[in-house]
Each structure stands twice: as structure tokens, then as C-alpha cells.
C-alpha positions as CSV (number, residue, x, y, z in Angstrom):
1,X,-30.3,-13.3,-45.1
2,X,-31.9,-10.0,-46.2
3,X,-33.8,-9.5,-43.2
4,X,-30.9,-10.4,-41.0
5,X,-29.1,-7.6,-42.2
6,X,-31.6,-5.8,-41.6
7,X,-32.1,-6.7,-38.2
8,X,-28.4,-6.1,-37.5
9,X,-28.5,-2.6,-39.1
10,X,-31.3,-1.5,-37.1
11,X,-29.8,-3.0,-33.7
12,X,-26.4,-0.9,-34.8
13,X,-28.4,2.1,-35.0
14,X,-30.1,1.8,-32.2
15,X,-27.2,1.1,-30.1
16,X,-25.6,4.1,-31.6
17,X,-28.3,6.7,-30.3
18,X,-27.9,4.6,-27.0
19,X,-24.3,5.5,-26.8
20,X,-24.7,9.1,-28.0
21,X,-27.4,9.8,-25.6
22,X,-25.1,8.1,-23.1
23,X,-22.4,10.4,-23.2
24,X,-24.6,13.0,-23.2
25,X,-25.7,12.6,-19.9
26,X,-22.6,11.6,-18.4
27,X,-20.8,14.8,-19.5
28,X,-23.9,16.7,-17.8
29,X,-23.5,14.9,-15.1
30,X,-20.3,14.7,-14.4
31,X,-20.1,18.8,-14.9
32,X,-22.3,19.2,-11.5
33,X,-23.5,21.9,-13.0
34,X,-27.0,21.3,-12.4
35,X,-28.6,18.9,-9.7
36,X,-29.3,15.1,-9.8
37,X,-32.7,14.3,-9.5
38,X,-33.5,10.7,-8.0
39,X,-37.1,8.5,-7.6
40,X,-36.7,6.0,-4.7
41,X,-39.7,3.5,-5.7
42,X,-40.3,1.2,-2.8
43,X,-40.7,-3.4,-3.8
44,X,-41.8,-5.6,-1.3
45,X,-39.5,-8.0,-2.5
46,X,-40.1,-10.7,-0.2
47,X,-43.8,-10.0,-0.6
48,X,-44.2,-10.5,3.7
49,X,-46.5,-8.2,5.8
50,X,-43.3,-6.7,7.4
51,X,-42.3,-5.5,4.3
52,X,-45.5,-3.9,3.1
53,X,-46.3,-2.4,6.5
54,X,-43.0,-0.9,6.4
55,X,-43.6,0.5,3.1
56,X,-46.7,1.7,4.2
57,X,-45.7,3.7,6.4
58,X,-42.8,5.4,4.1
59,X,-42.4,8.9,3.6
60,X,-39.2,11.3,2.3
61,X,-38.0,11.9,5.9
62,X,-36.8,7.9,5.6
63,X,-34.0,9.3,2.7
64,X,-33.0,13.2,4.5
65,X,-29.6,11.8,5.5
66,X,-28.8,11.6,1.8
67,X,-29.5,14.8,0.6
68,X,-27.4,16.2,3.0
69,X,-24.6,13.9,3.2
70,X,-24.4,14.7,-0.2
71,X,-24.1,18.5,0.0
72,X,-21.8,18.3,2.7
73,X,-19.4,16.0,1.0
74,X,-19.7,18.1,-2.4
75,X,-19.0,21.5,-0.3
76,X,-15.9,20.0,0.7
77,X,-14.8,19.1,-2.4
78,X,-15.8,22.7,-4.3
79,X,-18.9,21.5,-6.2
80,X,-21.0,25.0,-6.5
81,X,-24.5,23.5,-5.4
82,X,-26.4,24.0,-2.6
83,X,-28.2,20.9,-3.2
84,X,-26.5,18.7,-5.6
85,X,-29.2,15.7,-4.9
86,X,-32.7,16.1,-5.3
87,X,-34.3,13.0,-3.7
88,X,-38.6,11.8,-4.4
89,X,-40.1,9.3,-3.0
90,X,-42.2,7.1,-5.3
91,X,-45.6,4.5,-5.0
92,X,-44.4,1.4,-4.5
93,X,-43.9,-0.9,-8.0
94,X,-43.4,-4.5,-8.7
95,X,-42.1,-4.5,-11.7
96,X,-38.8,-5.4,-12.8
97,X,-35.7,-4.7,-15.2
98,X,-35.3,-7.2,-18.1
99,X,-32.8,-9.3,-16.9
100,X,-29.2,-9.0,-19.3
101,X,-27.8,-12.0,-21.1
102,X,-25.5,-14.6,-19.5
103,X,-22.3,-14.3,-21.4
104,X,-24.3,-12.9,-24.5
105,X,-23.2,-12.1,-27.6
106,X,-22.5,-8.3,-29.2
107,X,-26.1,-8.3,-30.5
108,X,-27.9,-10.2,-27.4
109,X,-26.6,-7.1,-25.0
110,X,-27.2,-4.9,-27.6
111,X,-31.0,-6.1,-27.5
112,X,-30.9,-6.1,-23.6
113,X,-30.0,-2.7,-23.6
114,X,-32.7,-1.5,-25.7
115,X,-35.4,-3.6,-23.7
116,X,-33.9,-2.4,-20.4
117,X,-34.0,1.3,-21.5
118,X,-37.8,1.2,-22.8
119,X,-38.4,-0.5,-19.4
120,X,-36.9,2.5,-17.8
121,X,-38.8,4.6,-20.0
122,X,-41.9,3.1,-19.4
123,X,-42.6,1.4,-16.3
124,X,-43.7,4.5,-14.2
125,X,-46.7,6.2,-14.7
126,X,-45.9,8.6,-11.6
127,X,-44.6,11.6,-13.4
128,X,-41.7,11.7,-11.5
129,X,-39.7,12.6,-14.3
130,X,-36.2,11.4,-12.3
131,X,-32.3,11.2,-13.5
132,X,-31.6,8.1,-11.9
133,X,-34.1,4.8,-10.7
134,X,-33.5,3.3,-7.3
135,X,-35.9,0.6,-6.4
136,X,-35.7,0.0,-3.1
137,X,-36.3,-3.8,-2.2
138,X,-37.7,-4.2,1.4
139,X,-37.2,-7.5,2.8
140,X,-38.3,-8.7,6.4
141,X,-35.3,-8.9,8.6
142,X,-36.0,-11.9,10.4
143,X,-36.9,-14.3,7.6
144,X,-33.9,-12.8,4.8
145,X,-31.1,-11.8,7.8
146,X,-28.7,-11.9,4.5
147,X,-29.9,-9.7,1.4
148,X,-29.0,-10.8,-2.4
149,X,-26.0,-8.4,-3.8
150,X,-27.4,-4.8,-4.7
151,X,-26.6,-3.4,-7.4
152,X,-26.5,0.0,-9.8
153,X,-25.8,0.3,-13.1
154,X,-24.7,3.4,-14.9
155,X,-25.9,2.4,-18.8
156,X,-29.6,2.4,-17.5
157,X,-29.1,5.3,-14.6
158,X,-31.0,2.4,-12.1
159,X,-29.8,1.3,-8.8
160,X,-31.2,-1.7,-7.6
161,X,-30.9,-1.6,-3.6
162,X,-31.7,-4.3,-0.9
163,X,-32.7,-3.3,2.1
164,X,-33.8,-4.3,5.4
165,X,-37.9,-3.4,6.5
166,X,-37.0,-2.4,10.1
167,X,-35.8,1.6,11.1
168,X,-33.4,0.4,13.0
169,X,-31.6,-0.1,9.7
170,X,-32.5,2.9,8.0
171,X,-29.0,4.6,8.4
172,X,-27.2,1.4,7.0
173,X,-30.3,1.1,4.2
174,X,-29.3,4.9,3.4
175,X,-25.5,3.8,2.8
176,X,-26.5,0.9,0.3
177,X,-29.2,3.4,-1.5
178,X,-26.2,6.2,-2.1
179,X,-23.6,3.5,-2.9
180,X,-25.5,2.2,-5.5
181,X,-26.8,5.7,-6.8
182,X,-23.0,6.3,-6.9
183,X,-22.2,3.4,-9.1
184,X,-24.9,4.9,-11.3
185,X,-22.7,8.1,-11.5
186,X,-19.6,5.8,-12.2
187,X,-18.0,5.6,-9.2
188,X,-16.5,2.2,-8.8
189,X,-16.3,-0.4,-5.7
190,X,-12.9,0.1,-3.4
191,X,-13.2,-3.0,-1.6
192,X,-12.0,-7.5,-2.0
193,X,-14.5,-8.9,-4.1
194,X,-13.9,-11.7,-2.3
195,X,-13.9,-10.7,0.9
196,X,-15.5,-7.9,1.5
197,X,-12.1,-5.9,3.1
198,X,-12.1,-2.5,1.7
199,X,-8.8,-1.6,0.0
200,X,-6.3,0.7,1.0
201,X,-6.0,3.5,-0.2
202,X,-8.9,4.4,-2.7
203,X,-11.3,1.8,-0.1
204,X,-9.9,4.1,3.5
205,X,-11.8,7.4,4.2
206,X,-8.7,8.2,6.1
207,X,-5.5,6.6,4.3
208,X,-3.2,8.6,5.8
209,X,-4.3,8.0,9.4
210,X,-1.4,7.4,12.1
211,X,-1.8,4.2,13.4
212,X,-3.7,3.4,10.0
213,X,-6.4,1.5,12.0
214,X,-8.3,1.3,13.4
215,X,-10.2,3.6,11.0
216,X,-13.1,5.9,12.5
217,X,-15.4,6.6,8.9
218,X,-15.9,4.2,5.9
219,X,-15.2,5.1,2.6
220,X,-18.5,4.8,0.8
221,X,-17.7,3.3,-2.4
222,X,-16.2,0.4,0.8
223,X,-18.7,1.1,2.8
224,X,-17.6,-1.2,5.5
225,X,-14.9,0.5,8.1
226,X,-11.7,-1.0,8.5
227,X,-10.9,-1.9,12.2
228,X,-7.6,-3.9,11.2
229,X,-5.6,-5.0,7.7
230,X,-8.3,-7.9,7.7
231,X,-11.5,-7.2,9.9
232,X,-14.3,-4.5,9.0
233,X,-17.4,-3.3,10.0
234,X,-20.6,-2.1,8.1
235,X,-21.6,1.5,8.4
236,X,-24.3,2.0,10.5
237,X,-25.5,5.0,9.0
238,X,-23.6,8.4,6.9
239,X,-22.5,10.0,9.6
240,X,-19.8,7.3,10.0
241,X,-19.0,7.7,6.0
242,X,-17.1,9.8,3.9
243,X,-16.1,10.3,-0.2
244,X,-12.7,9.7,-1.1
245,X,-10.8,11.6,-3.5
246,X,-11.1,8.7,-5.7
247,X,-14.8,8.5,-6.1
248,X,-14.9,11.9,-6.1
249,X,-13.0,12.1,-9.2
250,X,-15.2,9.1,-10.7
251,X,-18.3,10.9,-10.0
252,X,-17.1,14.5,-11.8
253,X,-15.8,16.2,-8.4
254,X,-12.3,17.9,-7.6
255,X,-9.5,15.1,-7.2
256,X,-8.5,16.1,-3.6
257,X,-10.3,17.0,-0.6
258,X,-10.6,20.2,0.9
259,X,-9.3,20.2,4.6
């Protein structure tokens, strides 16, 4: 009984400096006053010779779109950086996140996230020193033409994205990276859970639009663009996607954007 107390007390301390150190970084993030830095380490996740030729083959130049979607979306909502997003490019890794605890109890999650945090502290031995993990899980087009859900998660500053091994996906790869580095930021989804239909307003880059479809960018917290009340399309790359004042206001920007 003793040493169960004991092991609670120490999982309640732990669990405090967690959320301490959580809101920490959020309220430094969120102030914009300095940049984001972000690794991209590359998993051949279907472990195929596609994949790792791909990955091969990998330089920054694959993730450029992002840096400067980013600045140009942050200039227009008054964020005072000329680079808000510092992107690197890591070696690729195999390992893996802990995963959390099917409908676990107070203590189980509380143990998850201490495991899943000393993964994130210790898994990469590449110095990269980064605010926020993406691994970016290649998978051969033509034997996975449908990827598992991506996914990031702000607790653990990680973004888990599946992507496709071919360049002529790179621009809609780029949109899944930045969603899910945005969810790490706390920007939320604006689109059905169940079908996929981004939601109007927060989900339409242009809510206001007269006719309201169909729409010409997608929102990219949506990230699909709405052709009618029930019929989307993926975003092809960032040049068809823009940040609503929503996910602005999520991710520590001004509430409206500038015309």
C-alpha cells in the first residue's frame, strides 16, 4: 500500500512539471515572438524500395513551400517575423512513439505521457535540437493508394505525417506536414469527422465568397476545397491554401485577416 502511494505521488509530480513545462511553451509559442524550429525525420513506413529510394534522394528543397507559406500567411495577419518557421531536414529513423492507452485511466495517461516525452527526448541523436517532431512516413503509392490517418499532437510537440513516396505528391505531402505541425501549435480540425466536408465558416478560406462555391483555396486546418455544400477536393499543393481567422487565432495570430 506504501509503495503505491508512493508510486502515485511521484506520477503526480511528474505530471505536474509536465504541465508546467507545458504551458511554458505554449505561452512562448503562441507570443510569435521568436521562431518555430521544426526537424522533419523521414520513415520508410512501408519498408518498400520506393520508399527508401525516395528518401534517399531527400533534401530541404522537398519542404521550401512551407517556410514560405508560412511567412506569407503570418505577414498578413501582423506577426513581426520574417521567418516564423525554421524548417531541418533529418536522417531518416525507425523508431516510434510509445503508443497511449486505450481508454486508460488518470494514472495509465499519466505514465504514457512521461514515456512518450523521454522518447521525444531521446530518440535522436542528430543534434537537431527542434521545437516540434514531424516524422514523415513515406509509403509507396501504388501498393498503399490510401494512407492510415496522420496525426499531431500538441502535449508531445510531434506530428506524425503520412505521405506519399512520389514528387508528384510533394505539394499535397507539404499540406498534410503543415496541417499536422499546426495541430501541434493547437489549431484544431474545421472539417465532418465523418465525411471529410470541411465546415463552413471556420473550414472555408473564403466564407464570405458570392456564390459561396464553388470555393478557389482550402482552408488548411480543412484542407480539402469545397466545390459544393457536399463535394470537396484535396489541395494539391499551398498555393491553393490559406489560414483562416480561426486557426489563426488558435495558433497565437491576430483574429482577423489583413486584406
Amino acid at each position: 500500500m506504501r509503495f503505491k502511494t508512493v508510486r502515485i505521488l511521484i506520477l503526480l509530480a511528474i505530471l505536474a512539471m509536465v504541465a508546467h513545462n507545458q504551458f511554458s511553451t505554449r505561452e512562448r509559442f503562441a507570443s510569435w515572438q521568436a521562431p518555430v524550429f521544426v526537424a522533419v525525420y523521414p520513415v520508410n513506413a512501408d519498408a518498400s524500395e520506393r520508399s527508401a529510394r525516395y528518401i534517399e534522394r531527400l533534401d530541404e528543397r522537398e519542404f521550401e513551400s512551407l517556410t514560405g507559406f508560412v511567412a506569407r500567411e503570418a505577414q498578413r495577419y501582423g506577426v513581426d517575423l520574417d521567418r516564423p518557421l525554421y524548417l531541418q531536414l533529418g536522417k531518416p529513423v525507425s523508431e516510434t512513439p510509445p503508443q497511449p492507452p486505450v481508454d486508460g485511466s488518470f494514472l495509465q495517461r499519466a505514465a504514457w505521457i512521461f514515456k512518450a516525452r523521454w522518447w521525444r527526448w531521446g530518440f535522436d541523436d542528430q543534434g537537431l535540437d527542434s521545437d516540434i517532431v514531424v516524422l514523415a512516413r513515406y509509403h509507396d503509392p501504388q501498393s498503399s493508394p490510401r494512407l492510415p490517418h496522420s496525426t499531431g499532437i500538441e502535449d508531445l510537440r510531434i506530428a506524425i505525417a503520412n505521405v506519399f513516396a512520389t514528387r508528384n505528391m510533394r505539394g499535397e505531402n507539404n499540406v498534410v506536414v503543415l496541417h499536422e505541425v499546426l495541430h501541434t501549435l493547437g489549431a484544431t480540425d474545421k472539417y465532418d469527422l465523418q465525411t471529410g466536408q470541411p465546415l463552413h465558416p471556420d473550414g472555408y478560406a473564403e466564407p464570405q465568397r458570392a456564390p459561396l462555391h464553388p470555393q478557389r483555396f482550402a482552408e488548411l486546418m480543412a484542407g480539402r476545397i469545397p466545390i459544393s455544400s457536399n463535394r470537396a477536393q484535396q489541395a494539391e499543393a499551398l498555393a491553393l491554401v490559406r489560414i483562416g481567422p480561426k486557426t489563426a487565432a488558435e495558433i497565437g495570430w491576430a483574429d482577423s485577416a489583413q486584406d
